[in-house]
MARKE-335879 format. One record per residue (C-alpha): residue in one letter; z, y, x. Coordinates in steps of 0.02 Angstrom, whole numbers, padded with zeros to 5 digits, always signed. Layout:
// residues N
aZYX
...
//
This chain:
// residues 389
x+00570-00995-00733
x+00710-00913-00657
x+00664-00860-00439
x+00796-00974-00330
x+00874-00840-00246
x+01054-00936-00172
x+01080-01015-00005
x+01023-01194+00013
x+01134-01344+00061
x+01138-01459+00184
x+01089-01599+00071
x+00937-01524+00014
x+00895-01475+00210
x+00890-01678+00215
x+00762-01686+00090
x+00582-01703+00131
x+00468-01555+00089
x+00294-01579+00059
x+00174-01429+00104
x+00014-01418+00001
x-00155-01318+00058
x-00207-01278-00108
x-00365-01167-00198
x-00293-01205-00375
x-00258-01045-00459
x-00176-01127-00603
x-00070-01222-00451
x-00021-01062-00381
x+00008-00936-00523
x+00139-01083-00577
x+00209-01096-00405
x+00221-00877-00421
x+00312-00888-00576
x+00428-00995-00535
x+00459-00916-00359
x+00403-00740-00371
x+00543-00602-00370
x+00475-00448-00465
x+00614-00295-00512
x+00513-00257-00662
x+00481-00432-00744
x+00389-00370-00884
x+00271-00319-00741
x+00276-00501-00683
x+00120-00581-00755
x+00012-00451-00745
x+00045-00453-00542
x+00025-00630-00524
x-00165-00644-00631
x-00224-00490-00518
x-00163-00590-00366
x-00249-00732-00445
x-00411-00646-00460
x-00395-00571-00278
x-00382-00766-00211
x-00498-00823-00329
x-00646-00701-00248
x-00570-00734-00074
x-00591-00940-00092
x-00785-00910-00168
x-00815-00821+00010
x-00848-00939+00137
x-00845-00840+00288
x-00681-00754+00248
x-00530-00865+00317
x-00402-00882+00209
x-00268-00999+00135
x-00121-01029-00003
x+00025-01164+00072
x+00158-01227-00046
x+00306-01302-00016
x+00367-01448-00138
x+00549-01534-00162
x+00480-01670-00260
x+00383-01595-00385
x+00472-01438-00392
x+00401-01278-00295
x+00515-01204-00159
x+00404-01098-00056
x+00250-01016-00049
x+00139-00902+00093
x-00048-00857+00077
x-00136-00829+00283
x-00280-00764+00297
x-00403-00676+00421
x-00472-00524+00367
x-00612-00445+00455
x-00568-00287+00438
x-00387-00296+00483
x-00299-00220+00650
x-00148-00210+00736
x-00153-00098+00873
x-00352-00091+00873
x-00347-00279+00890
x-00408-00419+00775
x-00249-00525+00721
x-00197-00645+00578
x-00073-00597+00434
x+00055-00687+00316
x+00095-00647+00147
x+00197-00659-00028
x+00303-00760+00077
x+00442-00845-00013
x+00555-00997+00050
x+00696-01061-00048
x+00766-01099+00130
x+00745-01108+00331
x+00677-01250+00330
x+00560-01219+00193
x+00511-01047+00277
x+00496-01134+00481
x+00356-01257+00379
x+00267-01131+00306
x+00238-01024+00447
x+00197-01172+00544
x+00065-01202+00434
x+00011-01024+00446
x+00003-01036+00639
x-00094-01178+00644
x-00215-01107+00528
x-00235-00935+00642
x-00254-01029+00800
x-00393-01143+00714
x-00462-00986+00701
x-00453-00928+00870
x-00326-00783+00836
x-00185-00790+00944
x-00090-00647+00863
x+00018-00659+00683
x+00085-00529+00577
x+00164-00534+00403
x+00234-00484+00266
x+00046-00404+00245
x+00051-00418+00074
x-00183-00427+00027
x-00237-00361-00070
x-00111-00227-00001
x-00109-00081-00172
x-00038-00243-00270
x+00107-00316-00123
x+00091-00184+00024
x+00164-00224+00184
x+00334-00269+00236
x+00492-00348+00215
x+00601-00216+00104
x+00782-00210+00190
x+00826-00039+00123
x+00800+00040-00034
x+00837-00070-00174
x+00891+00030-00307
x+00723+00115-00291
x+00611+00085-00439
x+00441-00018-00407
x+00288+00064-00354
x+00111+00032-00337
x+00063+00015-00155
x+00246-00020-00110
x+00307-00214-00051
x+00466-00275-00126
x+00574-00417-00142
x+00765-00477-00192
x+00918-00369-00106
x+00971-00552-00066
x+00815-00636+00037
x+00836-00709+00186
x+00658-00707+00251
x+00678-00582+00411
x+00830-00672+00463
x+00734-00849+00457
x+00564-00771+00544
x+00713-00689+00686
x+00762-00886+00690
x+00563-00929+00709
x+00529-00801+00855
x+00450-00672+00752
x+00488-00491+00803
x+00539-00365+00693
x+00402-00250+00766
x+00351-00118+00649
x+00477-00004+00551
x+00400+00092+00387
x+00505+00230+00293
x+00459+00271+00130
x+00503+00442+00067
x+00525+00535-00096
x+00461+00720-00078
x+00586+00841-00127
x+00497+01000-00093
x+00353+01052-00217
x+00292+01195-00109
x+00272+01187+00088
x+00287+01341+00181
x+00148+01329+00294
x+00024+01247+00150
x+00038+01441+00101
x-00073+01507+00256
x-00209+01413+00268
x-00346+01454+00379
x-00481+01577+00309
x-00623+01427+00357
x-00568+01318+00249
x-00584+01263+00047
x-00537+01108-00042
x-00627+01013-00193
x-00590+00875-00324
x-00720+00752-00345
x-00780+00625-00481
x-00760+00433-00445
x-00932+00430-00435
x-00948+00568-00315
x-00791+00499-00202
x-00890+00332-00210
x-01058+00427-00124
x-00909+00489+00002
x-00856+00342+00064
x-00917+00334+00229
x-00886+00522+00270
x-00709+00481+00206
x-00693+00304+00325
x-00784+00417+00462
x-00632+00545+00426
x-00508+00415+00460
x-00553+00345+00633
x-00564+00551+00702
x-00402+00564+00616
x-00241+00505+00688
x-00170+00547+00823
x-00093+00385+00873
x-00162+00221+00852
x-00087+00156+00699
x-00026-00051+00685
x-00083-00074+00531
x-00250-00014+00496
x-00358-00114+00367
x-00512-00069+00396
x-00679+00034+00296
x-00635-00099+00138
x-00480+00015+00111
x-00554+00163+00041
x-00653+00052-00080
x-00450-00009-00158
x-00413+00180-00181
x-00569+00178-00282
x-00519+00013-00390
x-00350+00087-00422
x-00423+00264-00476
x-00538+00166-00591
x-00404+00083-00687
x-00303+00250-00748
x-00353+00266-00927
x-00466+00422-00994
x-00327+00479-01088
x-00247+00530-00939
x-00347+00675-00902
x-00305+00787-01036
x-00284+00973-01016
x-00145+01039-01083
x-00167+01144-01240
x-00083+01308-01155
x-00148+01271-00972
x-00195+01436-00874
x-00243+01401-00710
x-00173+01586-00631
x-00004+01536-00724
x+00007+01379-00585
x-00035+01515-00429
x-00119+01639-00366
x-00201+01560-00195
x-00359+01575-00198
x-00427+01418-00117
x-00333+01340-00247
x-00392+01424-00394
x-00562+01394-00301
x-00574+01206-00311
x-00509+01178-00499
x-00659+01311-00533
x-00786+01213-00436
x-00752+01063-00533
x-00717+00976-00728
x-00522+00949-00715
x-00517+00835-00841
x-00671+00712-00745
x-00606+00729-00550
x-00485+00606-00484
x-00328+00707-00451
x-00269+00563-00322
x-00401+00626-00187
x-00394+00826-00146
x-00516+00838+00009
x-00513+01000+00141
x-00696+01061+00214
x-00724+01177+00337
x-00850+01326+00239
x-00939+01352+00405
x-01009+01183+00410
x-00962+01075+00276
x-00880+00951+00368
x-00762+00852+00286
x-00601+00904+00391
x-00460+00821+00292
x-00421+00706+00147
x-00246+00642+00037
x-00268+00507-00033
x-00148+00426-00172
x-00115+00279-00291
x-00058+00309-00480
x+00079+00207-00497
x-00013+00059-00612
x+00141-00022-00656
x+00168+00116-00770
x+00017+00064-00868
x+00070-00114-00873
x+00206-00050-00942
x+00108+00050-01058
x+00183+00207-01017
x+00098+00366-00953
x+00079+00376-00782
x+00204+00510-00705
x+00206+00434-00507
x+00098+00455-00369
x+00115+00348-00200
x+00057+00468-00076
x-00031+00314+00032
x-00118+00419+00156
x-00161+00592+00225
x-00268+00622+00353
x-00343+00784+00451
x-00468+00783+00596
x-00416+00810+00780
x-00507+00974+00767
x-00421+01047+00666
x-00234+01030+00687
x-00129+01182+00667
x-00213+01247+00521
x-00090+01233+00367
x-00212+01090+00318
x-00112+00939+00279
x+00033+01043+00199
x-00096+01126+00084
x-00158+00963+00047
x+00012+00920-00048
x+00042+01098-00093
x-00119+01071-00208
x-00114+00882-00231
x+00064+00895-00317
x+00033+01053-00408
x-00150+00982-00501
x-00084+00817-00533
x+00076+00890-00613
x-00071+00981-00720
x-00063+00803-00793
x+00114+00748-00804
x+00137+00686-00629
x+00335+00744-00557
x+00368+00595-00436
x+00280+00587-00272
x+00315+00449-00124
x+00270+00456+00055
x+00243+00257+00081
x+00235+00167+00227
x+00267+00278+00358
x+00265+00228+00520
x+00411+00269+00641
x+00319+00279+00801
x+00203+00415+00721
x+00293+00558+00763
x+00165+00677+00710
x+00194+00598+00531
x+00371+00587+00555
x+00401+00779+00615
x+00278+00856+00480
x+00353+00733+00312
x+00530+00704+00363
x+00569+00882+00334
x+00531+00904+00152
x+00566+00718+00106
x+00728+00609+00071
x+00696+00431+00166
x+00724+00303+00041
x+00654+00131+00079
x+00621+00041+00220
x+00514-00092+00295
x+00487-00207+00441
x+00340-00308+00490
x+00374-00441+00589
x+00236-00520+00705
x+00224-00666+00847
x+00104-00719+00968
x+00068-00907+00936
//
């Protein structure tokens, strides 16, 4: 079935809408695919059973708040908006409730959802909403897309029709639009000051396995990280989605090509260094990682998403969302981030990766914003809106 995408009318403003608090998947994959806008359609299904199976293991956990709301004219599905609680979620260091795959055929459809929602929150004893937050956030990311839509899809990335009205209705509802995100498409291969990099430091690739061993060094990494505090921060269950997502790129991905010479690709050493220490063709090239040699200290991290709709597609994968880079207070000013792409672009293009995306980039981090901007072309943008209730 076909989304419903034009303005409502009066007449069906005069209708009554019934709201249903459902745990049927079979209920809401049929309410998805009838309301659901996805740019790739072919992509469609697949999206909606690994929502499915994301609700599915949410409802089987008791202590983990979360509901599905429809919206019905009759017996025809108009809306839809999952809420939920999650533990590990911030906004500005501070517990708060989130909306999601929000879609109302009109105001009135979208002011009973989100009532819904609030209720549900403030049962909760949460006084704070935010939304779109898309969970499980690799498969909808965060956002309302109002720029950008002649972009292709990406993994990671939140989309939805050129044509929705949902920020204007959630303006209507009180909601501010509080958070801007920028996504980028990197231009420059090579950044000048990933050339000098500090003497102290090497970088390694890493099995799933290994990363997996990592994981708390790599969460650890993250809160000694950024500089500002970030409004959107999910938590120590975040690196554990990198790892599903690296986990689903088939084997046949890794292969070496037949005339691959590592000293063709460059002649830095710390480069040539970490594809020695490791098996290229068994590391994850989504996660290069920066140590200081004095210590071994884990002292900065990239970490992307392969772009799975190209598998659903059944295509090779040839784009990277560039989801999150992070280096340690301590050691700022090193060339460590910009050799972090230098080498993350230049291994993965060992494998047929040419497209790489800075997503979700917050505009108030103007660290992020005066180290990316300058070898990147902005091309999508986001808001999160959020209320008190």
């Amino acid at each position: 079935m076909a989304q419903i995408l034009h303005k409502p009318t009066q007449k069906l403003e005069r209708i009554r809408i019934n709201i249903n608090d459902t745990k049927c998947l079979l209920e809401i994959k049929q309410a998805l695919l009838t309301l659901l806008f996805v740019p790739q359609n072919q992509v469609k299904e697949k999206i909606i059973d690994e929502l499915g199976s994301y609700l599915s293991s949410k409802f089987e956990t008791p202590e983990y708040p979360l509901k599905v709301f429809i919206a019905y004219q009759d017996t025809q599905p108009v809306g839809i908006v999952s809420c939920q609680i999650d533990p590990y979620y911030r906004s500005y260091s501070r517990k708060c409730g989130t909306f999601g795959w929000l879609h109302a055929y009109s105001f009135e459809v979208c002011r009973l959802l989100i009532r819904q929602c609030e209720l549900f929150v403030k049962e909760n004893k949460v006084r704070k909403l935010r939304g779109n937050i898309n969970f499980p956030k690799n498969l909808g990311g965060i956002g309302i897309q109002f720029q950008g839509f002649n972009q292709e899809m990406l993994y990671g990335v939140a989309y939805n029709h050129r044509d929705s009205q949902i920020l204007e209705y959630l303006d209507a509802l009180g909601y501010q639009r509080e958070s801007e995100y920028t996504c980028v498409r990197v231009e420059q291969k090579t950044w000048e000051k990933g050339k000098k990099i500090d003497k102290d430091i090497e970088f390694r690739y890493f099995t799933l396995n290994e990363l997996r061993i990592m994981a708390d060094e790599i969460c650890d990494l993250a809160k000694s990280s950024f500089f500002e505090i970030l409004p959107d921060s999910s938590g120590r269950n975040r690196i554990y989605e990198f790892f599903e997502a690296f986990s689903q790129v088939p084997k046949t991905f890794s292969t070496l090509p037949d005339d691959f010479e590592a000293s063709k690709l460059t002649h830095i050493p710390q480069f040539l260094e970490a594809w020695e220490s490791c098996d290229l063709k068994k590391i994850e090239v989504w996660a290069p990682l920066a140590f200081d040699k004095r210590t071994g200290e884990l002292a900065g991290a990239l970490l992307g998403l392969p772009d799975l709709y190209q598998i659903w597609n059944g295509k090779h994968i040839t784009r990277a969302n560039v989801d999150t880079a992070m280096v340690k207070k301590d050691y700022y000013g090193k060339g460590i981030f910009s050799a972090l792409n230098n080498l993350g672009q230049l291994t993965a293009s060992i494998f047929g990766v040419d497209y790489f995306e800075g997503t979700a980039i917050w505009s108030n981090n103007t660290r992020a914003i005066d180290t990316i901007f300058p070898h990147c072309s902005p091309i999508r943008k986001h808001y999160i809106a959020q209320k008190r209730v």
